[in-house]
C-alpha positions in Angstrom: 0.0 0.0 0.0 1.5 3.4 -1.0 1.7 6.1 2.2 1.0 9.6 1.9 2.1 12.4 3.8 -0.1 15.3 4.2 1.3 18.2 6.1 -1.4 21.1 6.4 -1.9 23.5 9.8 -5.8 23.4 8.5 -7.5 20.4 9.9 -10.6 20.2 7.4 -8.0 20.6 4.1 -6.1 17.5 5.7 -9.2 15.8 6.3 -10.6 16.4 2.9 -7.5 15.4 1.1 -7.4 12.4 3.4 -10.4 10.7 2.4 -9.7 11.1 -1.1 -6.3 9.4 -0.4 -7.8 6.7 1.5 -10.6 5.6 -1.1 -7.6 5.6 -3.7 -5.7 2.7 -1.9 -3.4 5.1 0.5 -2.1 4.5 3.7 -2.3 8.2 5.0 -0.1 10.0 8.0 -0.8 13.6 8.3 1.2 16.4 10.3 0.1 20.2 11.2 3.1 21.9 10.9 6.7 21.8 8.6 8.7 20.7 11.8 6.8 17.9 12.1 7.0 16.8 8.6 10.4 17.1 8.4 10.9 15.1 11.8 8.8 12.4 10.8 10.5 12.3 7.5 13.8 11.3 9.0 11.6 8.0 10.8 9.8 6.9 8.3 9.6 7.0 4.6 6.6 7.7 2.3 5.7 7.6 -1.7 4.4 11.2 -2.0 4.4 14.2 0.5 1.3 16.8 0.1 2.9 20.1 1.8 0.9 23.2 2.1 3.3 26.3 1.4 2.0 28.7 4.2 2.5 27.0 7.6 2.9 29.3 11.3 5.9 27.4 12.5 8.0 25.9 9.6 6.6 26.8 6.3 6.3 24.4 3.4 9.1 25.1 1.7 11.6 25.6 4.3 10.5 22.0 5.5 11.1 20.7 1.7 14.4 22.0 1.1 15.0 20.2 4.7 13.6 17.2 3.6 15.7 17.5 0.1 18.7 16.8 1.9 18.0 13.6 2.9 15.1 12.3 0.9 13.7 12.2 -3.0 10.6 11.8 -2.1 8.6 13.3 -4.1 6.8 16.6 -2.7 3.2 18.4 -4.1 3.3 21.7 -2.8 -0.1 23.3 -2.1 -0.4 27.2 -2.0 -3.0 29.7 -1.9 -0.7 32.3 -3.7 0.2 31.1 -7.6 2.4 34.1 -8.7 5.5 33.2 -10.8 7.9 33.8 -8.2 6.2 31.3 -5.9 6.6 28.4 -8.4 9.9 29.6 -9.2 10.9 29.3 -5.4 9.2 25.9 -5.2 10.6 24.2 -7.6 14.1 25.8 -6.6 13.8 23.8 -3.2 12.7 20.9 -5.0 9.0 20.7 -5.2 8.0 18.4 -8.5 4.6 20.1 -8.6 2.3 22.9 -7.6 -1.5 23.3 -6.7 -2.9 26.5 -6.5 -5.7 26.7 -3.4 -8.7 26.3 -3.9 -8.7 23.3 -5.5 -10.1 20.0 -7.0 -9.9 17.3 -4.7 -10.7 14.8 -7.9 -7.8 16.5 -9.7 -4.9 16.7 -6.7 -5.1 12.9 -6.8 -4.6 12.9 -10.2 -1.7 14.8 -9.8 -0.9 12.7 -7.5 -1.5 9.8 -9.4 0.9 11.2 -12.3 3.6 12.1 -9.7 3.7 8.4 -8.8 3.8 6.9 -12.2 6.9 9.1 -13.2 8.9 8.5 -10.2 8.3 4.6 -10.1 9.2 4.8 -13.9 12.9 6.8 -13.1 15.2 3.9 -13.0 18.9 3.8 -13.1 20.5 4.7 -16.8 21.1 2.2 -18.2 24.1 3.5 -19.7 26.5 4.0 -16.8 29.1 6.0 -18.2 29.9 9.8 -17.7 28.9 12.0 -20.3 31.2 15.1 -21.0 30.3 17.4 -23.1 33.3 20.6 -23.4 32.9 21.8 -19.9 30.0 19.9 -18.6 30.0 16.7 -16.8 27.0 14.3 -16.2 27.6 11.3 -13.9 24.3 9.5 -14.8 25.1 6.8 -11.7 25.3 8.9 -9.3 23.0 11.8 -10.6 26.0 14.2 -10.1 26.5 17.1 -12.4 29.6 18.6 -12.8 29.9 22.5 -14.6 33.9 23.8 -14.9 34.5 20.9 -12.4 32.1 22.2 -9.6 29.8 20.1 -8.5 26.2 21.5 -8.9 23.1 20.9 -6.4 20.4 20.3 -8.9 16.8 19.6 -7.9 15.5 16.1 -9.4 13.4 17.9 -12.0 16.6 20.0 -13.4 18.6 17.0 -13.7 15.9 15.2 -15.5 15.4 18.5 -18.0 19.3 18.5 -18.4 19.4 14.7 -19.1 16.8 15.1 -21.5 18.7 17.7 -23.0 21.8 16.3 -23.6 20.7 12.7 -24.4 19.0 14.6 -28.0 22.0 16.9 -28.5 21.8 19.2 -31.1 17.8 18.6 -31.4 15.2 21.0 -31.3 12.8 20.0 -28.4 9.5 21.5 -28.1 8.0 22.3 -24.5 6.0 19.7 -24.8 8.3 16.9 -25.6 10.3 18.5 -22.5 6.7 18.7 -20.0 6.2 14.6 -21.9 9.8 13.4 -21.1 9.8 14.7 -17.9 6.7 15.3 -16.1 4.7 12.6 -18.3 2.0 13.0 -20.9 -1.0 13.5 -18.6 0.5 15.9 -16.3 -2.0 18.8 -15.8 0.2 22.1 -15.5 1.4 24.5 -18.6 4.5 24.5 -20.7 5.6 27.6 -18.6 6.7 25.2 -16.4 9.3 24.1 -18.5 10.2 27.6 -19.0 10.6 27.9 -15.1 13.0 24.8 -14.9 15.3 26.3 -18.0 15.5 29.3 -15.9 16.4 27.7 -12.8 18.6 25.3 -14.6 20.4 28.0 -16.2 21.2 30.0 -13.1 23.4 26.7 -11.9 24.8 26.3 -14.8 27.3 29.4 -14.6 29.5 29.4 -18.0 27.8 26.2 -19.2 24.2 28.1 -19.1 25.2 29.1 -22.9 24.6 25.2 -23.9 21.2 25.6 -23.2 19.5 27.6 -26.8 16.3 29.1 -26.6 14.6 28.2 -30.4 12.0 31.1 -30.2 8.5 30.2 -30.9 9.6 26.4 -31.0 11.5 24.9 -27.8 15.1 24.7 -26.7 18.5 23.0 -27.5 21.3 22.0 -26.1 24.2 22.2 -28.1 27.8 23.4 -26.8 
């Protein structure tokens, strides 16, 4: 039986999101506060975390970048503030998706549901050996990514994008080949997610962010 976490400070949301979980085969723990989560986290491991962003002690996504250093699992951040920035800083400490309040019970276990399928499907490469590429390094094994010979602290979702990236070098990927590959092909969000990851992915990439080419109108390509 998969476990869910659900870490909300408002006792009906948890509740609500809870039954959903349960009649969908879950085996549910819930928490009230980030502290909690992240305490419980280091006891006990679960499938998927549901983290609300706005929390009075620890907040959502102080508790994921906590959680991050010790866990993939993955995390669905829930918010009732869906500016750019906010997504931006979520994915930045690792969130792999986000769910503006209110919401659609129906549709967060969906989400849920897709989350799921695309982690149990990330398996080890099956080709082991490093790929260079000029300055960049890619240790597929042990997911380590290597720009100018610094190590980089990529979030799961930027080392899936620069995989992607690099495995059809010199190819013109659309957004939603990218939001396919990565997030799967019934994921619910919009290609401006990708957009978001590039960014993000670009700011780690220091002298190596030029490998990344934005195709106007079209996608991106890596090429160095």
């Amino acid at each position: 039986m998969p476990k869910i976490l659900i870490v909300d400070d408002e006792p009906d949301i948890a509740a609500l999101i809870s039954r959903y979980a349960q009649r969908e085969g879950f085996e549910v723990s819930s928490v009230g506060d980030g502290s909690d989560a992240v305490d419980l986290c280091s006891k006990e491991t679960f499938d998927i975390i549901i983290m609300d962003a706005m929390m009075p002690d620890m907040d959502g996504f102080t508790a994921c970048r906590k959680i991050r250093e010790t866990s993939d699992t993955p995390v669905l951040m829930l918010s009732a503030r869906g500016t750019e920035y906010d997504k931006l800083f979520g994915f930045e400490v690792g969130v792999d998706d986000y769910v503006t309040k209110p919401f659609s019970p129906k549709e967060l276990m969906a989400r849920i549901k897709v989350i799921m399928r695309r982690s149990k499907a990330s398996s080890p490469a099956k080709n082991n050996d490093r790929i260079v590429i000029s300055q960049l390094e890619i240790d597929p094994l042990g997911h380590n990514v290597y720009a100018c010979g610094e190590k980089l602290e990529l979030t799961a979702k930027e080392y899936s994008v620069l995989l992607y990236l690099v495995k059809n070098k010199g190819i013109v990927l659309s957004r939603d080949q990218i939001l396919n590959e990565v997030w799967g092909y019934d994921y619910f969000g919009d290609d401006r997610t990708v957009d978001w990851q590039i960014k993000l992915l670009r700011s780690k990439l220091g002298e190596c962010r030029s490998y990344i080419h934005t195709i106007r109108g079209v996608g991106y390509k890596f090429e160095a």
